[in-house]
C-alpha positions as CSV (number, residue, x, y, z in Angstrom):
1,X,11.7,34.7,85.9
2,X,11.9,36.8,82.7
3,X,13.7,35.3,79.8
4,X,17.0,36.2,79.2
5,X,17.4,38.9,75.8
6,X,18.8,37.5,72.6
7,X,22.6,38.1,71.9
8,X,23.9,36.7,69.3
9,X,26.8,38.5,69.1
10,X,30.2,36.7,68.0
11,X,28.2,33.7,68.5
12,X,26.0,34.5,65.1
13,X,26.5,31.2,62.7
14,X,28.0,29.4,65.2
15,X,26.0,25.8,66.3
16,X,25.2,26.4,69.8
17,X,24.9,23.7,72.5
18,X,23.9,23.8,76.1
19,X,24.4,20.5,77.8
20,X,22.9,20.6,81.6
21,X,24.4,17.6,83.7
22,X,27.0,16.8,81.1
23,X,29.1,14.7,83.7
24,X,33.0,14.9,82.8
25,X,31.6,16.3,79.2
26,X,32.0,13.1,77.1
27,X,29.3,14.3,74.8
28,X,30.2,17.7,74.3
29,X,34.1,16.5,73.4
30,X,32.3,14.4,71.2
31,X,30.6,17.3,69.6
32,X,33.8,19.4,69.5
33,X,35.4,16.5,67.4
34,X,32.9,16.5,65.2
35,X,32.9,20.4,64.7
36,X,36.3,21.0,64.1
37,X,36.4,17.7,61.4
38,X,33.9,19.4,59.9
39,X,35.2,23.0,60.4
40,X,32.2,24.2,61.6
41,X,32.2,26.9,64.3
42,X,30.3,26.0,67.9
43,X,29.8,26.9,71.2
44,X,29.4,24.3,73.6
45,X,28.6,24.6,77.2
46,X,28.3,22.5,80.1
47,X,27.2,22.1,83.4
48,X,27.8,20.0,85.7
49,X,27.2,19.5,89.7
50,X,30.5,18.1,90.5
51,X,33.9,18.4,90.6
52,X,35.2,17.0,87.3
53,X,38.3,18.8,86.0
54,X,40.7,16.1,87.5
55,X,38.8,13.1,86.0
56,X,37.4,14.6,82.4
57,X,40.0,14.2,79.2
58,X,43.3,16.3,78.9
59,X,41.9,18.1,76.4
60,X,38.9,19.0,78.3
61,X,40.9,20.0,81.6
62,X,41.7,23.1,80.7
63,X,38.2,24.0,79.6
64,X,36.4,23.3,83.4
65,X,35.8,26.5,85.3
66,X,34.7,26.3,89.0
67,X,31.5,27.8,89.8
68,X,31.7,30.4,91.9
69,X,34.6,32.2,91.3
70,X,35.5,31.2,87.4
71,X,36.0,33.4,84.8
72,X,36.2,33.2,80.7
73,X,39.3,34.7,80.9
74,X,41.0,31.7,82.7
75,X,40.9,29.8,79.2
76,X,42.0,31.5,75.7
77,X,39.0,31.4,73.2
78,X,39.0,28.6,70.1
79,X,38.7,30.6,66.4
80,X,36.7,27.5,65.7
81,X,35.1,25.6,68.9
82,X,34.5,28.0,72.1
83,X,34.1,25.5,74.8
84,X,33.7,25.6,78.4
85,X,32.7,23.7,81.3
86,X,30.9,25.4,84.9
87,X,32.0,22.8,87.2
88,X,29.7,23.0,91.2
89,X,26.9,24.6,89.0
90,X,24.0,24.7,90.8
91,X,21.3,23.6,88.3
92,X,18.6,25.0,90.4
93,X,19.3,28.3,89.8
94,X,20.5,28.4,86.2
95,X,18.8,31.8,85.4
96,X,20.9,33.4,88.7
97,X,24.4,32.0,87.6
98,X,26.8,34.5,87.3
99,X,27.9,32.7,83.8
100,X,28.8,34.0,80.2
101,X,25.9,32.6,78.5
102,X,23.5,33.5,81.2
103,X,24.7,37.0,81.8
104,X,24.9,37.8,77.8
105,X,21.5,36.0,77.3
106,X,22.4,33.4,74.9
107,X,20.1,31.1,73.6
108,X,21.0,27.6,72.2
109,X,20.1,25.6,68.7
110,X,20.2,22.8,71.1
111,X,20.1,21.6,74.7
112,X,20.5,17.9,76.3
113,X,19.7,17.2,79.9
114,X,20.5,13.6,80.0
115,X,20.1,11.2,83.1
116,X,20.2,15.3,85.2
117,X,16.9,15.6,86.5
118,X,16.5,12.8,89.0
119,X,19.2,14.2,90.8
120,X,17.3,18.2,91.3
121,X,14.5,18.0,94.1
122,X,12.6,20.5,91.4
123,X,13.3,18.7,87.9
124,X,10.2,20.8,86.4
125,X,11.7,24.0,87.7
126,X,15.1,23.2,86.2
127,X,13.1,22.5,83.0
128,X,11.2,25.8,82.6
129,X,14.5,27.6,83.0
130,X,16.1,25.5,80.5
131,X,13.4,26.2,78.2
132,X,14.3,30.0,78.7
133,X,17.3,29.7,76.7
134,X,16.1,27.4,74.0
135,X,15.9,28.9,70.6
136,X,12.6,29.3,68.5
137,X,13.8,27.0,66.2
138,X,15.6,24.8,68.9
139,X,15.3,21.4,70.4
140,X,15.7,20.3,73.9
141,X,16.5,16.5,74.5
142,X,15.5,15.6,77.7
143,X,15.4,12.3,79.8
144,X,15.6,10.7,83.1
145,X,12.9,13.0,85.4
146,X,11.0,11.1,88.1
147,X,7.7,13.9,88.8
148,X,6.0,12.8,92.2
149,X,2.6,14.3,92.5
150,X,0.4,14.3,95.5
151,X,-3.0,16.3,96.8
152,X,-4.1,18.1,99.9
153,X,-6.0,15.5,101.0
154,X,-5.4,12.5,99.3
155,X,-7.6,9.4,99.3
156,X,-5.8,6.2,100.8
157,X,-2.5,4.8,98.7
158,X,-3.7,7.3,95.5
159,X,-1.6,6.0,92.7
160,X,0.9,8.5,91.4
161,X,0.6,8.2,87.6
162,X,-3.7,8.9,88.3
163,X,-2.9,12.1,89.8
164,X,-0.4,13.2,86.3
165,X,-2.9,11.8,84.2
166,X,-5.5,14.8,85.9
167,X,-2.4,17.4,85.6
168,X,-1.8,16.5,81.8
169,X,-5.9,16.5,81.0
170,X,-6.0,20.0,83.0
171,X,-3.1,21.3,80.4
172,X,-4.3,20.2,77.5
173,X,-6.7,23.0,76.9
174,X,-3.6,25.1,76.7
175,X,-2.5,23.2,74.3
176,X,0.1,20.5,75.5
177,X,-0.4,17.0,73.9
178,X,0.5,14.2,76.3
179,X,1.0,10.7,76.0
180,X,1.1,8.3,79.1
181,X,2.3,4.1,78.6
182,X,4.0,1.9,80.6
183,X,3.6,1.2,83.8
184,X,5.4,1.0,87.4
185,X,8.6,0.2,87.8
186,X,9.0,-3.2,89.5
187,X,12.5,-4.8,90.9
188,X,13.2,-8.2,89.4
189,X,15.5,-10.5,91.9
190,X,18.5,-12.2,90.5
191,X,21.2,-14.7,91.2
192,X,22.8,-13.5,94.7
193,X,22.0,-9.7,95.2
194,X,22.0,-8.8,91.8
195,X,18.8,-7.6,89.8
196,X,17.5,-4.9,87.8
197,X,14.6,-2.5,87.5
198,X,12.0,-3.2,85.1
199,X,9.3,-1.1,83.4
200,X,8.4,2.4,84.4
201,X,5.8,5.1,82.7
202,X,7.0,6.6,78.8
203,X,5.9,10.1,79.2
204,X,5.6,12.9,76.3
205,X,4.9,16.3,76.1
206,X,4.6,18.7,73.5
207,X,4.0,22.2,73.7
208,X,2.1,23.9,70.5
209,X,1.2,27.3,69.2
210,X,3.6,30.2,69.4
211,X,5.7,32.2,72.5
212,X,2.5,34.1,74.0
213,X,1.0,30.8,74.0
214,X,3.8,29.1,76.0
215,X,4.1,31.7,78.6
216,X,-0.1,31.0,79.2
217,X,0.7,27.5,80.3
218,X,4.0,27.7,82.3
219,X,1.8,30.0,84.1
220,X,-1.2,27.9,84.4
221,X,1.4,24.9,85.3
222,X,2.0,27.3,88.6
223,X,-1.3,27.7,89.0
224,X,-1.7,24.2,89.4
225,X,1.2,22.2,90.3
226,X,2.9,24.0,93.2
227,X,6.4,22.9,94.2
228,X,6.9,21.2,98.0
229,X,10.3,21.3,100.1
230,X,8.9,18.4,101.9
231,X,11.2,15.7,101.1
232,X,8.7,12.4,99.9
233,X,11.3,9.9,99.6
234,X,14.0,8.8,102.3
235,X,16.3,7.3,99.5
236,X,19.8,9.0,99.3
237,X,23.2,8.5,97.4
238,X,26.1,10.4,97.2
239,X,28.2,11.7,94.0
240,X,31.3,14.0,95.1
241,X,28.7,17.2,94.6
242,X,27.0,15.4,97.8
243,X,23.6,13.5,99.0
244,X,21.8,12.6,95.2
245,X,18.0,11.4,94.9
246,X,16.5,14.4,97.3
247,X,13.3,14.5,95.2
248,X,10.3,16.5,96.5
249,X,7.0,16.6,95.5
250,X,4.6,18.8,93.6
251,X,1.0,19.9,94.8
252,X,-1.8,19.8,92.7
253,X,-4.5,22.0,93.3
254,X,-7.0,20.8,90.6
């Protein structure tokens, strides 16, 4: 995947917000509110998997285009806020999409993917993509990614978090600083069938040095870690996009 160019184009001195999984776009109205009080120009995109227009705010109804087939033309641009929303975007394939921002190369001052990556069977493919159109300067909010990590040949019952603790050490020679607490997650029985889900690993990443140095280990994470189609886990709901929680695994060749 090459990274998109930089156009800043009439976007120049305008915030700039990508929001991946932004649901019916609660968040980015909330940002557009805040924008216009403050009379300061955005744009503010979102994707989202389903089919929202119907359910998201009046305001933002006429903002949701369907993905394929949408255009930028099927809403008249804001002199202040330029919002729009890709509604049946497929995540997966962000760097594909047949979109403004993709097609113009845009990057972003900020990007949230909040409670979106359980739902991908690839959430650390969807995550180097994002990073593609992330500013130099910008910052990427991320949360909610469940990574399942097995071997060619693994010993009986391996624990999972063993085999991430051997892909972080491998990584941080190129310079990624990890931290790894918490531990598994562990379902607590209540009164009748209710309950909740307790615990769960805390993991950070941080990614020094400059571009050239990034590029080294999103390539050495492909060395490494090789994505699997092989579903690992027989657990499925359903949104309206369809069947949710079809996570696959990742190989490591260490």
């Amino acid at each position: 995947m090459g990274t998109p160019a930089v156009h800043a184009g009439s976007y120049a001195g305008r915030l700039r917000v990508l929001d991946a999984g932004c649901g019916c776009g609660g968040q980015l109205l909330e940002l557009a509110h805040l924008a216009e009080a403050r009379h300061s120009p955005a744009l503010l995109r979102g994707l989202t998997a389903e089919q929202i227009q119907h359910r998201c705010a009046v305001k933002l109804q006429p903002r949701v285009i369907s993905f394929p087939g949408g255009c930028k033309n099927e809403v008249a641009d804001a002199d202040l806020i330029d919002l729009l929303i890709y509604q049946g975007f497929p995540l997966e394939d962000i760097t594909l999409a047949d979109v403004d921002f993709v097609k113009e190369g845009q990057l972003f001052d900020l990007i949230l993917c909040s409670w979106t990556l359980f739902h991908l069977c690839d959430p650390l493919g969807t995550l180097l993509q994002l990073r593609q159109f992330l500013d130099r300067e910008g910052v990427m909010l991320v949360n909610g990614a469940y990574l399942h990590f097995e071997l060619p040949s693994p010993p009986q019952n391996p624990e999972p978090m063993d085999l991430f603790r051997r892909f972080c050490e491998e990584l941080r020679s190129y310079g990624v600083e990890t931290c790894v607490t918490g531990g598994p997650i562990r379902w607590l029985q209540g009164e009748g069938e209710d309950g909740d889900y307790v615990g769960g690993y805390e993991i950070s990443m941080q990614w020094l040095g400059n571009e050239k140095r990034v590029s080294e280990i999103e390539r050495r994470v492909f060395e490494i870690c090789g994505f699997s189609s092989q579903a690992v886990l027989d657990k499925v709901w359903c949104l309206a996009s369809g069947p949710q929680y079809c996570v696959s695994s990742y190989e490591l060749r260490l």
